[in-house]
PyMOL Python script that loads the backbone (N, CA, C, O; Angstrom):
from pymol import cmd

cmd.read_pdbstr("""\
ATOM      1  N   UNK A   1      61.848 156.894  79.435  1.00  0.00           N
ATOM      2  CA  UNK A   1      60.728 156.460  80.242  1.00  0.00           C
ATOM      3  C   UNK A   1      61.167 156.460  81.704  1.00  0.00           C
ATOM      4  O   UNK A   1      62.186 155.811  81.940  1.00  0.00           O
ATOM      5  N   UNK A   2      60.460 157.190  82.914  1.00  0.00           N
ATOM      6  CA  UNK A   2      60.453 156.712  83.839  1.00  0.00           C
ATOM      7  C   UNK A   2      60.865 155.780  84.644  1.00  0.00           C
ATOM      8  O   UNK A   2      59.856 155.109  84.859  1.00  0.00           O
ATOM      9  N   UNK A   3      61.677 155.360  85.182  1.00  0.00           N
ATOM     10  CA  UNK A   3      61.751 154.118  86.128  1.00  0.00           C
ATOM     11  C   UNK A   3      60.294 153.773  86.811  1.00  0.00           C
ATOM     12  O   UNK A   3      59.922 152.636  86.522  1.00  0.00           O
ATOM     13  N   UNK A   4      59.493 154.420  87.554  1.00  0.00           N
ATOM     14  CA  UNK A   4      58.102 153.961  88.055  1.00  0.00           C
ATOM     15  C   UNK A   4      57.360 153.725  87.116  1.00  0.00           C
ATOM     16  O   UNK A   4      56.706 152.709  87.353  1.00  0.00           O
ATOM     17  N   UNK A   5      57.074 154.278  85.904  1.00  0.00           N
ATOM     18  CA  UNK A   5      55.911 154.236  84.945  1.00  0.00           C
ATOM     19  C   UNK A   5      56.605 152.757  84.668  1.00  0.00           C
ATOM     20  O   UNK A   5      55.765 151.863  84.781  1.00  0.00           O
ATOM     21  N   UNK A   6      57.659 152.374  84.401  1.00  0.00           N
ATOM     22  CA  UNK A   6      58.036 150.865  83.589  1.00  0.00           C
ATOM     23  C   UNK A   6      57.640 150.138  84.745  1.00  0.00           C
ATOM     24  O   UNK A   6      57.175 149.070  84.347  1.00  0.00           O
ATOM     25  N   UNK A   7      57.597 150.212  86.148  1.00  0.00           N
ATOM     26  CA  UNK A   7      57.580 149.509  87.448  1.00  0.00           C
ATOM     27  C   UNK A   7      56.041 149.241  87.117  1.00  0.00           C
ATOM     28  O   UNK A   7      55.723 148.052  87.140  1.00  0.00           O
ATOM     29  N   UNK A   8      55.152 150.055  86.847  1.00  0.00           N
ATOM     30  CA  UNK A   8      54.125 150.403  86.857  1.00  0.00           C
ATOM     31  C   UNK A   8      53.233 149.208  85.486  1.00  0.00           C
ATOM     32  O   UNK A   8      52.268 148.474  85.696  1.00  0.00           O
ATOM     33  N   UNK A   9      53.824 149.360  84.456  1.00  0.00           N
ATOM     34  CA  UNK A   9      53.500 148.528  83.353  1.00  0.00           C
ATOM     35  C   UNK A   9      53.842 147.502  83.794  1.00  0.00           C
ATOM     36  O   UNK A   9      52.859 146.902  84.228  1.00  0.00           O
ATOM     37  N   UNK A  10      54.932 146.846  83.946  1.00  0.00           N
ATOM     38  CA  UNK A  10      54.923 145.883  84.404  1.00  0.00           C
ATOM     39  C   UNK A  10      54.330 144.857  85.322  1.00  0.00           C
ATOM     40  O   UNK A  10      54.024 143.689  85.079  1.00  0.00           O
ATOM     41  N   UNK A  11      54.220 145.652  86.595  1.00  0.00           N
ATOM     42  CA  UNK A  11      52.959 145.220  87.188  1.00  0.00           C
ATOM     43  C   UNK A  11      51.694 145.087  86.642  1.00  0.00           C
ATOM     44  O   UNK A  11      51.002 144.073  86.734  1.00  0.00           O
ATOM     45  N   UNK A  12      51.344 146.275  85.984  1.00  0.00           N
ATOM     46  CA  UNK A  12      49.660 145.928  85.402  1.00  0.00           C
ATOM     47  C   UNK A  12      49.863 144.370  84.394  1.00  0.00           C
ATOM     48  O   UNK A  12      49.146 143.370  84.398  1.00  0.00           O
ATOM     49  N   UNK A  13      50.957 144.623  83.690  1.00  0.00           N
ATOM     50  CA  UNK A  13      51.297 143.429  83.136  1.00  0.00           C
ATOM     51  C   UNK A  13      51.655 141.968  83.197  1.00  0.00           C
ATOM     52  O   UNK A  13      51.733 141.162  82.270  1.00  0.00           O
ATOM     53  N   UNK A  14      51.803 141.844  84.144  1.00  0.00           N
ATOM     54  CA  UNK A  14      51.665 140.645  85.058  1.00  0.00           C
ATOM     55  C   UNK A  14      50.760 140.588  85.753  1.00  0.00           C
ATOM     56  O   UNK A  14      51.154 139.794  86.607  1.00  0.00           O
ATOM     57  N   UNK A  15      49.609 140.921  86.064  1.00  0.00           N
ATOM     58  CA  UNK A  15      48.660 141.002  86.776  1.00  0.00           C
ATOM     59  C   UNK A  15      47.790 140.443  85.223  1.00  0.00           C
ATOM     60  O   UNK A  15      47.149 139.396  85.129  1.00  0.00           O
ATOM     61  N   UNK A  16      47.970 141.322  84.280  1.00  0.00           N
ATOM     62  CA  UNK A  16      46.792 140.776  83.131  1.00  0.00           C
ATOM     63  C   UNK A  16      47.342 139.310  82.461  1.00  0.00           C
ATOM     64  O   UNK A  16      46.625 138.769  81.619  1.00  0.00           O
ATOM     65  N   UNK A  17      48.425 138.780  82.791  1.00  0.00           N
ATOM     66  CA  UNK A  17      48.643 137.426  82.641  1.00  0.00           C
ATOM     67  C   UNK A  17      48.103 136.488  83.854  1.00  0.00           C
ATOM     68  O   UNK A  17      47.346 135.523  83.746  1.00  0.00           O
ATOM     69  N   UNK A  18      48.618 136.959  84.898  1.00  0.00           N
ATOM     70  CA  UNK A  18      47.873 135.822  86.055  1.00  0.00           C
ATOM     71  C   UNK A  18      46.360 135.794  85.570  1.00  0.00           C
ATOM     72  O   UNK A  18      45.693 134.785  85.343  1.00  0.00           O
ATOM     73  N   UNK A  19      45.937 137.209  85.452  1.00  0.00           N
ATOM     74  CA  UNK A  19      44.569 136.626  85.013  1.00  0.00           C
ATOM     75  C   UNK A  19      44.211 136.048  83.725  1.00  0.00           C
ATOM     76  O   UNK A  19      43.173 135.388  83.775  1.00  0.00           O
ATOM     77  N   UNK A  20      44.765 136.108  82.604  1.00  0.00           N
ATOM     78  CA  UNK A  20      44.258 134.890  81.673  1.00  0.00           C
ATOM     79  C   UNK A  20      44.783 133.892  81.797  1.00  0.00           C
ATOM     80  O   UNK A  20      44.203 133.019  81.150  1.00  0.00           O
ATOM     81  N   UNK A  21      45.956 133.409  82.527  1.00  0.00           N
ATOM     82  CA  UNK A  21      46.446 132.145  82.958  1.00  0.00           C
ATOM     83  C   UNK A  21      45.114 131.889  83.886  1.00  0.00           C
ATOM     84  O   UNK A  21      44.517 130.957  83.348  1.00  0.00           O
ATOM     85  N   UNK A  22      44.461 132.284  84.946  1.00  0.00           N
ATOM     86  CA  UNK A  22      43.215 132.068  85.940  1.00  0.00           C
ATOM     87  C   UNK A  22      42.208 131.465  85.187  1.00  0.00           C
ATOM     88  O   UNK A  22      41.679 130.361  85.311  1.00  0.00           O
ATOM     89  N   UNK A  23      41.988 132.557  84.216  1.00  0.00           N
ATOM     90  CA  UNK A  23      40.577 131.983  83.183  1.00  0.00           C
ATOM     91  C   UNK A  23      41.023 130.826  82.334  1.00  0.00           C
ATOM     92  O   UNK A  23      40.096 130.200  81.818  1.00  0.00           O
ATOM     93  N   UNK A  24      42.434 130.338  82.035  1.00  0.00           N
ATOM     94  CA  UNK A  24      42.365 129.900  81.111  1.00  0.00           C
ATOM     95  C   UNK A  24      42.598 128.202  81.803  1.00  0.00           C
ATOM     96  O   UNK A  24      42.397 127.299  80.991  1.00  0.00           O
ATOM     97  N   UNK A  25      42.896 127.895  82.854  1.00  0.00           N
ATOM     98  CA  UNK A  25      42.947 126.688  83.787  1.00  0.00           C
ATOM     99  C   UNK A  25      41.684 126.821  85.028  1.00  0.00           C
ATOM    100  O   UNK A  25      41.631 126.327  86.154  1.00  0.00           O
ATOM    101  N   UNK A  26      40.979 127.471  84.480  1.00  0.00           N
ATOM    102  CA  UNK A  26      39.727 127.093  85.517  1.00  0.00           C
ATOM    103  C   UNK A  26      38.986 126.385  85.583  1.00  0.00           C
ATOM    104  O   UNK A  26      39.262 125.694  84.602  1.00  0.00           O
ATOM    105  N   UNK A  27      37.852 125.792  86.176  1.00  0.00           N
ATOM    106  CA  UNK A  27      36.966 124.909  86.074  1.00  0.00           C
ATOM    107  C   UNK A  27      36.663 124.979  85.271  1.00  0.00           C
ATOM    108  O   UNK A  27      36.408 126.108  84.851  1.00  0.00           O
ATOM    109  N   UNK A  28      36.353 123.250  84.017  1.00  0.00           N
ATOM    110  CA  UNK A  28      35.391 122.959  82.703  1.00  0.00           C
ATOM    111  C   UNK A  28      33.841 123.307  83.047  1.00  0.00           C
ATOM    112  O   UNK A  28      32.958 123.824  82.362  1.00  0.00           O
ATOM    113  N   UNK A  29      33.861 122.802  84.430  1.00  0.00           N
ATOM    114  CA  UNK A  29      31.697 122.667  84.798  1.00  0.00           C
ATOM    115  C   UNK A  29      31.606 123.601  85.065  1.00  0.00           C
ATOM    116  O   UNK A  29      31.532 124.361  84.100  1.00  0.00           O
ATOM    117  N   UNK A  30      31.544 124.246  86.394  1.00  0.00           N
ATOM    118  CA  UNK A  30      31.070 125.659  86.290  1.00  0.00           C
ATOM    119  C   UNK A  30      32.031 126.653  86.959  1.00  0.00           C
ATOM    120  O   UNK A  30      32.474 126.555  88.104  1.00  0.00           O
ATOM    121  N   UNK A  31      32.231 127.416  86.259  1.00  0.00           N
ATOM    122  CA  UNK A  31      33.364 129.075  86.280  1.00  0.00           C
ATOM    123  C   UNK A  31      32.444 129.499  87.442  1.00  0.00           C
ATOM    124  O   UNK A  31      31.243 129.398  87.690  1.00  0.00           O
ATOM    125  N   UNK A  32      33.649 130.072  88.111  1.00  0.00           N
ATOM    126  CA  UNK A  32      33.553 130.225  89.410  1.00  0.00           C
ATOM    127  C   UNK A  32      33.255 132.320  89.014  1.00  0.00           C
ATOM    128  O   UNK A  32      34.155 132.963  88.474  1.00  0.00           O
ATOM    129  N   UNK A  33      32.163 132.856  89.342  1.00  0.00           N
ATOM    130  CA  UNK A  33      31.796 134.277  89.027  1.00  0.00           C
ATOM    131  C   UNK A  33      32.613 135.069  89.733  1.00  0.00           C
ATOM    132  O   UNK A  33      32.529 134.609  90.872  1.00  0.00           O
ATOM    133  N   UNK A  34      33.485 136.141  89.764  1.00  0.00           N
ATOM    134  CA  UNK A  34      33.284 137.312  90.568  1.00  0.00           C
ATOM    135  C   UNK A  34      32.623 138.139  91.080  1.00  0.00           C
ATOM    136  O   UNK A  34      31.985 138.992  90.462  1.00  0.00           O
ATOM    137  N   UNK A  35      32.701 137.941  93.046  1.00  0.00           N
ATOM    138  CA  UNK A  35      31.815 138.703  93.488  1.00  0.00           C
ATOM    139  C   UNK A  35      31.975 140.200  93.281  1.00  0.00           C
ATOM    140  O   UNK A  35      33.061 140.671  92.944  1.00  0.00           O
ATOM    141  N   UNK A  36      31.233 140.715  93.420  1.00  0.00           N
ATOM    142  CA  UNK A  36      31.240 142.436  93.303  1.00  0.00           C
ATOM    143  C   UNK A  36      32.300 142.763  94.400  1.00  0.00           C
ATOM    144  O   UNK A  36      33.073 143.655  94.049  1.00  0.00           O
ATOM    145  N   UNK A  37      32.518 142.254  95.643  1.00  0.00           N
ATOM    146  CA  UNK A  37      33.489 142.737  96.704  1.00  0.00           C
ATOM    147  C   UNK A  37      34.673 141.985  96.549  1.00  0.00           C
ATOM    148  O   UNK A  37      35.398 142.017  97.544  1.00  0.00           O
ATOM    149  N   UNK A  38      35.080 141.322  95.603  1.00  0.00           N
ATOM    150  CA  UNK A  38      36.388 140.964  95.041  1.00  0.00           C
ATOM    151  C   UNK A  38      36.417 141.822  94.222  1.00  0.00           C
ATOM    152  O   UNK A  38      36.960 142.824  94.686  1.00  0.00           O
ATOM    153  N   UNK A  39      35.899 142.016  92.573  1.00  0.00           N
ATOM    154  CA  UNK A  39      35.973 142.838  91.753  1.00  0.00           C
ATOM    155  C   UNK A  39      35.941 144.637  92.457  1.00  0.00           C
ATOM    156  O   UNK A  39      36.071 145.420  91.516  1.00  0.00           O
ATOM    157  N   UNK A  40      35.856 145.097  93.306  1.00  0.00           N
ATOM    158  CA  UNK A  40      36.256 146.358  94.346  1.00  0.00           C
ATOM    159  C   UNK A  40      37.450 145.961  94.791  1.00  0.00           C
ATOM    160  O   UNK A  40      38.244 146.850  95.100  1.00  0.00           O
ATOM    161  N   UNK A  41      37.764 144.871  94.897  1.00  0.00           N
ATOM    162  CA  UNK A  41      39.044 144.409  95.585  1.00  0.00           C
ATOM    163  C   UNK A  41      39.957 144.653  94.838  1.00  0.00           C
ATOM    164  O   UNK A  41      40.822 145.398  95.299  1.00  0.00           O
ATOM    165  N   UNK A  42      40.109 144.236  93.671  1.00  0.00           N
ATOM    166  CA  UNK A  42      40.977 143.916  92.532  1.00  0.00           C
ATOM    167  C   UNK A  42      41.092 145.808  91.803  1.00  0.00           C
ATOM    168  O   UNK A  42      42.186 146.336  91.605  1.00  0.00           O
ATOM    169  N   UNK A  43      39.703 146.550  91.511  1.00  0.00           N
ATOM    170  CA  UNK A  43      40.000 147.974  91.264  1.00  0.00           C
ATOM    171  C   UNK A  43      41.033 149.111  92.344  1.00  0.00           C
ATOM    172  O   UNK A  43      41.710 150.127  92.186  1.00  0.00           O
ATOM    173  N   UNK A  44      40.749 148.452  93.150  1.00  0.00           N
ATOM    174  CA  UNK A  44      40.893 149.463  94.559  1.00  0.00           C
ATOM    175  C   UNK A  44      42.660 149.289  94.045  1.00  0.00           C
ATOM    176  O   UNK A  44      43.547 150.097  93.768  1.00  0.00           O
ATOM    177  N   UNK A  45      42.564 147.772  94.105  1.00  0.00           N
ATOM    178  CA  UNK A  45      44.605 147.806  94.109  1.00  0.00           C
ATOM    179  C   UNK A  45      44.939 148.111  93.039  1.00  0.00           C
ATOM    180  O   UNK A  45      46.003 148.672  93.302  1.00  0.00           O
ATOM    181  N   UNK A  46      44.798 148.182  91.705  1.00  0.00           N
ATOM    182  CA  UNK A  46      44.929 148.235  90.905  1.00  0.00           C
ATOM    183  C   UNK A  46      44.970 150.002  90.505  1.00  0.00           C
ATOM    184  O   UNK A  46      45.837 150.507  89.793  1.00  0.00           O
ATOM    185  N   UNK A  47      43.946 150.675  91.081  1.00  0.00           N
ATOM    186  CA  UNK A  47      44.234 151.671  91.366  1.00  0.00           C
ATOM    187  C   UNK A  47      45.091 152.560  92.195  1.00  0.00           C
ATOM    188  O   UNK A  47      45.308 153.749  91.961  1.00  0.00           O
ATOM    189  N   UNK A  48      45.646 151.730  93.376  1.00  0.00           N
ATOM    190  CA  UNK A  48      46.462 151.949  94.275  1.00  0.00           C
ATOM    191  C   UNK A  48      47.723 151.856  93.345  1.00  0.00           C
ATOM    192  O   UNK A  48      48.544 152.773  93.318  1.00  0.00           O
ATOM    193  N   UNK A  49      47.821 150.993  92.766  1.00  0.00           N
ATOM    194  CA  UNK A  49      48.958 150.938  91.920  1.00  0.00           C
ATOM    195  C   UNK A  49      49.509 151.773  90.424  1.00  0.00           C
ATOM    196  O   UNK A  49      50.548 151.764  89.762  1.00  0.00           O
ATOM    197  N   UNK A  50      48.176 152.468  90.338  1.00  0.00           N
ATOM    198  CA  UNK A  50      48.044 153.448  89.035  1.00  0.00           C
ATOM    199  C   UNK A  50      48.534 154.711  89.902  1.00  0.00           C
ATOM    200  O   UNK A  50      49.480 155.416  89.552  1.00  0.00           O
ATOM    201  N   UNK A  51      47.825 154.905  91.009  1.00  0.00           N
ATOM    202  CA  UNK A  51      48.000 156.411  92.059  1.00  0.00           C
ATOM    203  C   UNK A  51      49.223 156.464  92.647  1.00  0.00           C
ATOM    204  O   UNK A  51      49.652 157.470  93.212  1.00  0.00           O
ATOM    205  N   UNK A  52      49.847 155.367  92.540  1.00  0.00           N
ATOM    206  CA  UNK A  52      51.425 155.566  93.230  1.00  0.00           C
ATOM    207  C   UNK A  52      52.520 156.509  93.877  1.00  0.00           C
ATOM    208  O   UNK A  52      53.293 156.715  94.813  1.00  0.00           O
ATOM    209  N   UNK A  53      51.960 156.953  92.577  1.00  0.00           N
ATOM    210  CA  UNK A  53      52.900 158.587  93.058  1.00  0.00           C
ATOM    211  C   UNK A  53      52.796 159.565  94.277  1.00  0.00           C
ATOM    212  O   UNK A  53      53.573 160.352  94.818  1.00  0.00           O
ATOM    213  N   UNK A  54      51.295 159.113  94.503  1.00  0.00           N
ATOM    214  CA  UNK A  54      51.090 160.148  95.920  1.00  0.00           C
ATOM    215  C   UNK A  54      50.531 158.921  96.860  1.00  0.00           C
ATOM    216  O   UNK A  54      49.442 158.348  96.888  1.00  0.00           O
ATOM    217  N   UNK A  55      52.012 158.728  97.787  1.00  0.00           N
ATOM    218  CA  UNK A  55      51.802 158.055  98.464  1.00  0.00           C
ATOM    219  C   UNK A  55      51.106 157.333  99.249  1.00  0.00           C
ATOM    220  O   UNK A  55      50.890 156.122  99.291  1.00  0.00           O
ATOM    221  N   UNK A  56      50.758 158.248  99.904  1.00  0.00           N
ATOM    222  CA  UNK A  56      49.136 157.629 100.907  1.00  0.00           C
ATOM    223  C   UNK A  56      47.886 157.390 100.072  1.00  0.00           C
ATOM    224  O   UNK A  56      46.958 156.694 100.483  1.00  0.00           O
ATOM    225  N   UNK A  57      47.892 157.905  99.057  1.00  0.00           N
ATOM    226  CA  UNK A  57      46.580 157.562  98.756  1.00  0.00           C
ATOM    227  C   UNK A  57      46.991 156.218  97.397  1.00  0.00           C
ATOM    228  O   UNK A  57      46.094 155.527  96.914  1.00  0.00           O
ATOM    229  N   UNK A  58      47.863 156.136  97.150  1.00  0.00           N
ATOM    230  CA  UNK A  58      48.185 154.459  96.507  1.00  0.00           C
ATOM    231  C   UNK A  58      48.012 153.652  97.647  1.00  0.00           C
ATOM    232  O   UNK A  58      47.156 152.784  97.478  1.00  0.00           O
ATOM    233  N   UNK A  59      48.583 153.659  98.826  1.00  0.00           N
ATOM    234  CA  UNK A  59      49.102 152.641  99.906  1.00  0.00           C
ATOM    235  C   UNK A  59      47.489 152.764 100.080  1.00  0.00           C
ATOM    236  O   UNK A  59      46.826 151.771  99.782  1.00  0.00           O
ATOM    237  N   UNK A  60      47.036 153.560 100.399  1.00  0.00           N
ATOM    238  CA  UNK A  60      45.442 153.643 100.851  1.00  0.00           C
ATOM    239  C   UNK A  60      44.404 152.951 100.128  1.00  0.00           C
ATOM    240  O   UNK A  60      43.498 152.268 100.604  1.00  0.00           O
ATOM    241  N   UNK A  61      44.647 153.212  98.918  1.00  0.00           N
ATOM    242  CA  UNK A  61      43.993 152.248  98.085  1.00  0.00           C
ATOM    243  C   UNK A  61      44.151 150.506  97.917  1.00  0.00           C
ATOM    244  O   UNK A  61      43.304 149.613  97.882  1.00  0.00           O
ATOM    245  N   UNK A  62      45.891 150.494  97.818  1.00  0.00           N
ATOM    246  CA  UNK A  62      45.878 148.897  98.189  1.00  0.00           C
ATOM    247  C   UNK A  62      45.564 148.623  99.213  1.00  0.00           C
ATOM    248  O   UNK A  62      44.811 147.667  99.029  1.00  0.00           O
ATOM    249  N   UNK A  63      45.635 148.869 100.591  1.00  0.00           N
ATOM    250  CA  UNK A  63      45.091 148.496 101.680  1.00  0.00           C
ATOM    251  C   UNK A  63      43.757 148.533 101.673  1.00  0.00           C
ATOM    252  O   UNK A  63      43.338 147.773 102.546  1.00  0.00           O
ATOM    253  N   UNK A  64      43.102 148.937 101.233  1.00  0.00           N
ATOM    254  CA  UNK A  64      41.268 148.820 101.116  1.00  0.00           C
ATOM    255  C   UNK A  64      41.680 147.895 100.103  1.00  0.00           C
ATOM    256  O   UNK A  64      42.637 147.455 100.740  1.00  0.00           O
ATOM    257  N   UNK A  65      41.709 147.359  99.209  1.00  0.00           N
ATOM    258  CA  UNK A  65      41.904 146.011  98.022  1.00  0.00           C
ATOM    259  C   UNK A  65      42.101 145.259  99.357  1.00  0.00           C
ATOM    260  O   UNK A  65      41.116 144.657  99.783  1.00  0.00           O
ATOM    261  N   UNK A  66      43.326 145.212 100.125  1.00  0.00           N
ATOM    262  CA  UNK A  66      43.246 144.026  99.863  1.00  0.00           C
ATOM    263  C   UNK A  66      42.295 143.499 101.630  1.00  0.00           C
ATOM    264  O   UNK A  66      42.063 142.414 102.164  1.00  0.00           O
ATOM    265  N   UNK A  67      42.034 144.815 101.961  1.00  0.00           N
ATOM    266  CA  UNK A  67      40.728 144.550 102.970  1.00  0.00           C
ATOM    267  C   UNK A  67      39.387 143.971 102.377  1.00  0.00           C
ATOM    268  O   UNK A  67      38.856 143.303 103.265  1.00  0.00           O
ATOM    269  N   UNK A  68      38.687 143.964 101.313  1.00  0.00           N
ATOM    270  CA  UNK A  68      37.958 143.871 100.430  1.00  0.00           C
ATOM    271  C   UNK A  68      38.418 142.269 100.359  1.00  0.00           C
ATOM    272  O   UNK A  68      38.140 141.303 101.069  1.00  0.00           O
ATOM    273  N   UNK A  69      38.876 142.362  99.706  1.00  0.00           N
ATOM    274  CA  UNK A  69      39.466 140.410  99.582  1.00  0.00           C
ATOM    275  C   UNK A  69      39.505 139.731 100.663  1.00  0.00           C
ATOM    276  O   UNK A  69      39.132 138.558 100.635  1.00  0.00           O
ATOM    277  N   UNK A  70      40.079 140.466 102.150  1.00  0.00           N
ATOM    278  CA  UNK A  70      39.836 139.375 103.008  1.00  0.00           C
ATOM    279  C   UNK A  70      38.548 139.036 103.493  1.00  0.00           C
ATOM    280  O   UNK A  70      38.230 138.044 104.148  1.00  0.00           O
ATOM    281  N   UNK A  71      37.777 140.063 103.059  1.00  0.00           N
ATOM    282  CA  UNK A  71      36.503 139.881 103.652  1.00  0.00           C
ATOM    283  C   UNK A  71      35.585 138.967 102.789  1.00  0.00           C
ATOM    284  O   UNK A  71      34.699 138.154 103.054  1.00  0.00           O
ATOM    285  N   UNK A  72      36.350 139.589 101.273  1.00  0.00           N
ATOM    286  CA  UNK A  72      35.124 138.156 100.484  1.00  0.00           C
ATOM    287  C   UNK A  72      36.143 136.777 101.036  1.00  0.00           C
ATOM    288  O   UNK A  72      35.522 135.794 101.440  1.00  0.00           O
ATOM    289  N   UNK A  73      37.457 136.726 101.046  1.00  0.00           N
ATOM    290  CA  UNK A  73      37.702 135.312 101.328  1.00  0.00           C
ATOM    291  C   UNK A  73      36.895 134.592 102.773  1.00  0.00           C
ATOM    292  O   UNK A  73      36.833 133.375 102.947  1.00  0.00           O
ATOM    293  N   UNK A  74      36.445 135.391 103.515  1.00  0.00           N
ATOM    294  CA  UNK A  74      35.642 134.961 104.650  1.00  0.00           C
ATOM    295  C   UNK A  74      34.685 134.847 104.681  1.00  0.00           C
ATOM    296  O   UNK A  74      34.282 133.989 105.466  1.00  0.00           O
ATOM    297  N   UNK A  75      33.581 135.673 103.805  1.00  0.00           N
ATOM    298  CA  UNK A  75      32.467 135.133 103.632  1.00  0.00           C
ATOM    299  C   UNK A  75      32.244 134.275 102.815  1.00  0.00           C
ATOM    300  O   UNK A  75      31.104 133.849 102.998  1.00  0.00           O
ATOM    301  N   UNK A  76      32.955 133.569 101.630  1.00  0.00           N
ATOM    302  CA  UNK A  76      33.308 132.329 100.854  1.00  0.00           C
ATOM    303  C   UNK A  76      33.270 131.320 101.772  1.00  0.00           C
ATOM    304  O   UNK A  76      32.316 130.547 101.868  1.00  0.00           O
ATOM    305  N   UNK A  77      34.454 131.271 102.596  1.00  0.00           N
ATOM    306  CA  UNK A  77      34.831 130.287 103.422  1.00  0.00           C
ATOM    307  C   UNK A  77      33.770 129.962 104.485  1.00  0.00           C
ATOM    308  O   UNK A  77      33.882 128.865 105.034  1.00  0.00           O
ATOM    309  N   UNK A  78      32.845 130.692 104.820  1.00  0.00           N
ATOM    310  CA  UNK A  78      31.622 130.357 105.906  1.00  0.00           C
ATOM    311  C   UNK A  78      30.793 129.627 105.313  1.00  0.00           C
ATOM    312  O   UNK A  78      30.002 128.945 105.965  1.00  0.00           O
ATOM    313  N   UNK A  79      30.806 129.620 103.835  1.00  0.00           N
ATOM    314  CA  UNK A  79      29.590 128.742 103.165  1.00  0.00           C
ATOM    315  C   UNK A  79      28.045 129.423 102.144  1.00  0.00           C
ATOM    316  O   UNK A  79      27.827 130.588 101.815  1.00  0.00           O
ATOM    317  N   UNK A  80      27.492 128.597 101.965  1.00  0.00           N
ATOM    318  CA  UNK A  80      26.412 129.367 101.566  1.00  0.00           C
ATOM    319  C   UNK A  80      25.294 129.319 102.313  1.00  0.00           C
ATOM    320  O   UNK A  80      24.740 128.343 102.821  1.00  0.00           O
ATOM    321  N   UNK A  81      24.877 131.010 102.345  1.00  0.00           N
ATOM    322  CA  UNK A  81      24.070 131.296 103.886  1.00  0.00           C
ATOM    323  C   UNK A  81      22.371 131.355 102.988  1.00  0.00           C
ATOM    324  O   UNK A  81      21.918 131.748 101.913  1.00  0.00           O
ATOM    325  N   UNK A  82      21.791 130.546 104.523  1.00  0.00           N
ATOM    326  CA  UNK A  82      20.675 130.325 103.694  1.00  0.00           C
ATOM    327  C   UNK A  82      20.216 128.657 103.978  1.00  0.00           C
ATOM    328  O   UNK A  82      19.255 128.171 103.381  1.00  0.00           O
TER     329      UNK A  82
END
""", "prot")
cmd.dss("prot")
cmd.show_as("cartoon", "prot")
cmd.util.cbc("prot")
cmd.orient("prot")
């Protein structure tokens, strides 16, 4: 096997534990939804991290993830508009 492809599992693999550790200590009252511009957030890197191999366009991809996230963390943080 590869050295990157195991780099590669691994990461996806720890990534699919943080997230059922997430779901599994989250709020009892109400579960907090994913917005659509997090869930783009989370593909984009995730894909960045599948595309690896050709450089710029992995790095390109995580950098849009995690542009995507800062932007939902800012429109979160302003409140609910309205």
């Amino acid at each position: 096997m590869d050295m990157s492809l195991a780099y590669t599992l691994i990461t996806v693999g720890a990534l699919l534990v943080l997230a059922m550790l997430a779901y599994a200590t989250g709020k009892a009252g109400r579960p907090d939804r994913l917005t659509p511009l997090a869930g783009l957030a989370f593909v984009s890197i995730l894909a960045g991290i599948l595309l690896g191999k050709d450089l710029l366009l992995g790095y390109g991809l995580m950098a849009l993830g995690v542009v995507f996230a800062l932007i939902d963390i800012w429109r979160k943080s302003r409140g609910p508009v309205g």
